[in-house]
N, C-alpha and C positions, 0 to 999 in steps of 0.2 A: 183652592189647593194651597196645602201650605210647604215650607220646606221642613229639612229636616238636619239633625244636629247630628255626626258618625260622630264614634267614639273618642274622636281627633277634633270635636270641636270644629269641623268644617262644613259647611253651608253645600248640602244634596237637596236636589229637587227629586220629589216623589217616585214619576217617571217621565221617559223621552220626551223631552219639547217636538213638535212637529210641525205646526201653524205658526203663522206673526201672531198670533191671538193669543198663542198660550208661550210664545216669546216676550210678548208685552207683558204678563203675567209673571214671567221668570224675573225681570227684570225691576218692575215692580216690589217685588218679592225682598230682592237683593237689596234694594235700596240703588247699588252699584257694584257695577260688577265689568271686568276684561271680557273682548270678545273673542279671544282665543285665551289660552293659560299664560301667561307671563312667569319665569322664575323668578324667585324672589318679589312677589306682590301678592301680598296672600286673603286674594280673591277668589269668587266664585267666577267662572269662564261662563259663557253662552255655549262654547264650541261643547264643551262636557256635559250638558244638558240635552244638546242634539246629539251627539255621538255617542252617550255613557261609559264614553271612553277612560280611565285616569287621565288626570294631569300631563304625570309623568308620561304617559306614550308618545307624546308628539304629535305633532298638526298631519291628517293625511289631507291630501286634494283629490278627494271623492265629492259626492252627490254631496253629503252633509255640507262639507266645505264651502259649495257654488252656492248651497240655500241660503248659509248665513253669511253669505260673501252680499247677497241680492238685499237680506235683513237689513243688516246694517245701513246699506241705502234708503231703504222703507222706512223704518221706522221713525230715523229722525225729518223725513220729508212726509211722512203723516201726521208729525208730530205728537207719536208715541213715546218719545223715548229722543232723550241726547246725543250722540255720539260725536264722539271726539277725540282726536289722540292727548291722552289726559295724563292717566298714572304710568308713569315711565316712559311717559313721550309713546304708548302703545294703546290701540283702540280700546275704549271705555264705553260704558254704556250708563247714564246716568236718567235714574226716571225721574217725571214730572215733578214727583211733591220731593223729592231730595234734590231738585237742581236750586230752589230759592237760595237751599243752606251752604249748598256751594258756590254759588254767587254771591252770598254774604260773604263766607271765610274769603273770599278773595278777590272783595272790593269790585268786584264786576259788574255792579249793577248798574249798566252804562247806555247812553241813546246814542245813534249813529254817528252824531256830529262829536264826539270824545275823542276823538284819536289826537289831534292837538294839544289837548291835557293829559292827555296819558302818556303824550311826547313830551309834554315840555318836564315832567312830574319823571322822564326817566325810566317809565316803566316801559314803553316799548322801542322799539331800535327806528331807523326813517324807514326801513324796509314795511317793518309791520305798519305802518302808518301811509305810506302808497298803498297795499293790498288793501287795506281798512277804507281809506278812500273810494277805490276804484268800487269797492262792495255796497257803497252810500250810494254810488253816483248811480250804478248800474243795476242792483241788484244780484240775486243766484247768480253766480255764473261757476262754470266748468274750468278745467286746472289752465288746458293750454290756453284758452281765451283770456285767460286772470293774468295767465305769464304774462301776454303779449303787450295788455293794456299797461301793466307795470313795467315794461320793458324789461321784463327777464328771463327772453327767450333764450339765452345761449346758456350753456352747459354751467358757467360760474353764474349767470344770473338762475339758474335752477337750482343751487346749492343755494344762494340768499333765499329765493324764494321758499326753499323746504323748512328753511332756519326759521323766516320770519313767521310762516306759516305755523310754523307749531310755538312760536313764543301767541301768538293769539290763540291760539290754541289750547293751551295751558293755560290763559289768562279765562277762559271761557267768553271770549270776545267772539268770538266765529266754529259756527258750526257743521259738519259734516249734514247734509243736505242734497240727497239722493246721488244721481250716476248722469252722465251723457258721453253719448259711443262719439269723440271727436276723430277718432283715428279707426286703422282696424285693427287696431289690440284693446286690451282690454279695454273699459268704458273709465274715464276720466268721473273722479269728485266731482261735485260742486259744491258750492260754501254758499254762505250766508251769514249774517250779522245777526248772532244769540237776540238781541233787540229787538229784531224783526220777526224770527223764526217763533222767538218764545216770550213774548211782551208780558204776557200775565204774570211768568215766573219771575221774570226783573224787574216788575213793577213788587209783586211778592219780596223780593230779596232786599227791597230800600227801607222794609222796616223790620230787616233782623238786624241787630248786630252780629259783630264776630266772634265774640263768646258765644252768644246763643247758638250761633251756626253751627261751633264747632261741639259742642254736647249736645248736639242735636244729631249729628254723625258721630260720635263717639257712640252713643247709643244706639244708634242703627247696627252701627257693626258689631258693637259689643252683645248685639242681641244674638248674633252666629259665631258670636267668638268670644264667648265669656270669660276667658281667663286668658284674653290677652293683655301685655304690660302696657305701662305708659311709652316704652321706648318704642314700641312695635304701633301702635298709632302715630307715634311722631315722625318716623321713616315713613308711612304709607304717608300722611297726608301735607308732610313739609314743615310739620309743626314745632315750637319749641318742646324741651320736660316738661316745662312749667305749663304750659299752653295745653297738653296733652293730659296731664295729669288735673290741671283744673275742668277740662271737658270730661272725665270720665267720675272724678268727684260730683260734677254738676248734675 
């Protein structure tokens, strides 16, 4: 099944997603893609393939909702598919053969024991580098349990921890990695180390460079968005003009 281009230039899947099987497939498809719609990120959604809902309508919390609420657990703890809070700090879905490229463009191609160089290099805060730790030491773990061993169980230590969490997060250091019911509300995250979860692809990503990375995505997207500018890739992907403009030349 392939997608399809509306007269807007925007990336529709055939018809309704309904299994992880033909979700793995949507997502595939995309290259990458938000798991609900995001304004201003002009991506294909998962939620709009399960609901064929617009965009524009709004998130409801129906059946649809709970299925892709459970997905996004799945997939990346089957190791289908990435997710992560990525593009605008909001859940993303990135599949197998396009996560090498975005571990290239963004130096991530890293083995557990890096949080030290990544500190001392400035790229992460001592927050993300306890959580990074605690993830070497122990493996998976679930949100409250991750707080606790980092000691940032209290209300300001939950605001560090959400900070630090999504700057590895962004870095693609640490990945979204199923559910566990710790309390009785919702069911808590658990993470993992992108190294651990996905070896093949970061072993893959140490011999792209970051040019190649980036007209390698430029090209993906540009295959559902043919007439978008160089300025409109450089806002989605954090790039320079020049960086933007050379990946869509390339």
């Amino acid at each position: 099944m392939k997608p399809k281009l509306t007269s807007d230039n925007e990336f529709r899947w055939p018809r309704r997603v309904t299994t992880l099987a033909e979700a793995q497939k949507f997502i595939d498809a995309a290259g990458f893609c938000m798991l609900f719609p995001v304004t201003n990120v002009p991506l294909p959604a998962l939620y709009s393939a399960v609901t064929r809902r617009s965009p524009s309508a709004g998130v409801v919390f129906d059946k649809h909702f709970e299925k892709l609420w459970r997905w996004k657990d799945e997939l990346p703890r089957r190791r289908r598919a990435y997710y992560a809070k990525y593009f605008r700090a909001r859940g993303t879905f990135i599949s197998l053969a396009q996560l090498p490229y975005f571990l290239a463009m963004r130096d991530s191609a890293v083995v557990p024991g890096d949080h030290a160089r990544l500190y001392a290099d400035g790229r992460i805060r001592d927050d993300a580098r306890v959580i990074w730790e605690a993830l070497e030491e122990h493996g998976p773990l679930a949100t409250l349990e991750l707080r606790h061993l980092c000691h940032m169980e209290t209300k300001a230590g939950n605001v560090r921890f959400k900070r630090a969490m999504l700057d590895l997060q962004c870095l693609l250091v640490v990945v979204h990695f199923g559910s566990e019911q710790e309390t009785g509300a919702w069911a808590s995250g658990r993470f993992e180390l992108t190294s651990r979860a996905f070896p093949k692809q970061i072993s893959a990503a140490r011999s792209i460079a970051p040019e190649q990375a980036r007209a390698k995505l430029a090209s993906k997207y540009l295959g559902w968005h043919p007439s978008a500018p160089p300025v409109q890739l450089a806002r989605l992907f954090g790039w320079s003009k020049d960086e933007a403009a050379k990946a869509m030349s390339a």
